[in-house]
C-alpha positions in Angstrom: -142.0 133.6 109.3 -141.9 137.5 109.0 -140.1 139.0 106.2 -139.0 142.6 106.1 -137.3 145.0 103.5 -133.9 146.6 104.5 -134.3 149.9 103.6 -133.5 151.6 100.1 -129.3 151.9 99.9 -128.5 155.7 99.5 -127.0 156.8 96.3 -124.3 159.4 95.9 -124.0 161.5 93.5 -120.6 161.7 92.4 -118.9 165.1 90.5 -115.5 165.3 88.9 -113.7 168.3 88.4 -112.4 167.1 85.0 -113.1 169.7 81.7 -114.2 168.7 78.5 -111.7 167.2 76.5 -111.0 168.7 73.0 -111.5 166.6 69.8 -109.9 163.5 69.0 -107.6 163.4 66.1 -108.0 160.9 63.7 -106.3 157.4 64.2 -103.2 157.2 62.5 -102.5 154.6 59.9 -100.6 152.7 62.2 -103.8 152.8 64.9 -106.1 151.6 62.2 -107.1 147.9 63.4 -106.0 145.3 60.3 -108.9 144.5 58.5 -110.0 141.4 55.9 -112.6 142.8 52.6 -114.8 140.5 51.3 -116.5 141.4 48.5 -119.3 139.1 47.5 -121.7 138.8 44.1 -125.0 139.6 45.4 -126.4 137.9 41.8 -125.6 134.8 43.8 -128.8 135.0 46.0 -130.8 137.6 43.6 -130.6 136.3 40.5 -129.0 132.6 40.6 -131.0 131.8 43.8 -128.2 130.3 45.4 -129.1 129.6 49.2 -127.4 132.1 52.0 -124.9 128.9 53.4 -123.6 129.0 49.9 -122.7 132.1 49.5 -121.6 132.8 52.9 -119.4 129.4 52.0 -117.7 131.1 49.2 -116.6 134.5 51.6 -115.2 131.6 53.8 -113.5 129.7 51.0 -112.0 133.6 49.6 -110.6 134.2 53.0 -109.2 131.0 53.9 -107.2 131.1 50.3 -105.9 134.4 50.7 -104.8 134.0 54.5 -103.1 130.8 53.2 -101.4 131.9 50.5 -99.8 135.5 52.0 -99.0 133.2 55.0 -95.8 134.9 55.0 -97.1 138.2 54.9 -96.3 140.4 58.1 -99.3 142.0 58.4 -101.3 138.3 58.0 -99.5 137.0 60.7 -100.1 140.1 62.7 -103.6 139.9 61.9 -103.6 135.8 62.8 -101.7 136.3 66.2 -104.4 139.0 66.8 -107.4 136.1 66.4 -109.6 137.3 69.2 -110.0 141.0 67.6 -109.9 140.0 63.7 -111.9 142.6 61.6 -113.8 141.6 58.6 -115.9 144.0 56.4 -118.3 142.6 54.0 -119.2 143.9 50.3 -121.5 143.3 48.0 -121.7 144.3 44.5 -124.0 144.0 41.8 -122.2 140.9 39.4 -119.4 139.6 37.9 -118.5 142.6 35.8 -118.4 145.0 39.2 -116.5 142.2 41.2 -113.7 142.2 38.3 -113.5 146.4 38.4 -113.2 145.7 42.1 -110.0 143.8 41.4 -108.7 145.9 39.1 -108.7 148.7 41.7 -107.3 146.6 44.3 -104.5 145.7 41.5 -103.5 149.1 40.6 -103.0 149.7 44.4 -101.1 146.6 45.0 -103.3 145.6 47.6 -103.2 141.3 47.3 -106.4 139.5 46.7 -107.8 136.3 45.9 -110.6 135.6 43.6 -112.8 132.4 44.7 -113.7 130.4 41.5 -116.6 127.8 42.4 -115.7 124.6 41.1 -117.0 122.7 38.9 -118.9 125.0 37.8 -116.1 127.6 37.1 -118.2 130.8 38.6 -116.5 133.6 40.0 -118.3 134.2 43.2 -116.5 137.1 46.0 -112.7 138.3 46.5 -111.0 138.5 49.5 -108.1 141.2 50.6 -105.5 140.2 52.7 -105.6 142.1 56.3 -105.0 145.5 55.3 -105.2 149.4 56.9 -108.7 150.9 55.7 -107.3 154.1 54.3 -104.8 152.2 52.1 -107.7 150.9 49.8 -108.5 154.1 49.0 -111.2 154.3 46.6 -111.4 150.6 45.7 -114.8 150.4 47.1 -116.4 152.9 46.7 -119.4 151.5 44.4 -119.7 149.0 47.3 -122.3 148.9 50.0 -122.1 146.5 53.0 -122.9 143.1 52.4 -126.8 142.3 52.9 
């Protein structure tokens, strides 16, 4: 049995006449995707040696409680009818003390939250926003840094 190559398939080079497009504005609120914060105590893992499944646990717990309880908020059940493209963004902070001032920003914007509290040992552990447009949150993490 003889084998033999076909010869190499010719390439074109293909040219469009089309000109550089200028500069994109800036997505409008409206364009921004919907997105969930989580905002996590990273003195979980650092300091109180919890293992990674627990902490990630307690991001899951936040969300689930604040999904459930703004069921009837539009923009949740846009977010839910959207499952396939749901945006999360996740936070960490330094402790207790910067997850509460994380709150209080979030409060004075009226952005809803929840705070998880691990029971039975009554520890504040994360916070979790309900789906909301990234400029509305303004400043409220700023002394974050994604979650690591």
């Amino acid at each position: 049995m003889t084998l033999t190559s076909s010869p190499a398939p010719q390439t074109e080079s293909l040219t469009t006449d089309t000109k550089p497009t200028a500069l994109l504005s800036p997505p409008t609120t409206e364009q921004m995707p919907l997105t969930m914060f989580v905002v996590i105590r990273k003195d979980l893992a650092k300091t109180l040696s919890w293992p990674a499944g627990s902490v990630i646990t307690q991001a899951c717990h936040a969300t689930a409680a604040v999904l459930h309880l703004n069921k009837d908020n539009p923009d949740v059940q846009q977010y839910l009818k959207d499952w396939k493209g749901m945006t999360k963004v996740s936070y960490e902070v330094k402790n207790e003390t910067a997850l509460r001032a994380v709150a209080d920003k979030l409060t004075d914007k009226n952005i809803p939250y929840h705070m998880w509290v691990e029971q039975p040992e009554n520890i504040i552990t994360c916070l979790a926003t309900v789906p909301i447009r990234k400029d509305s949150a303004g400043d409220a993490f700023k002394k974050c840094s994604l979650y690591r």
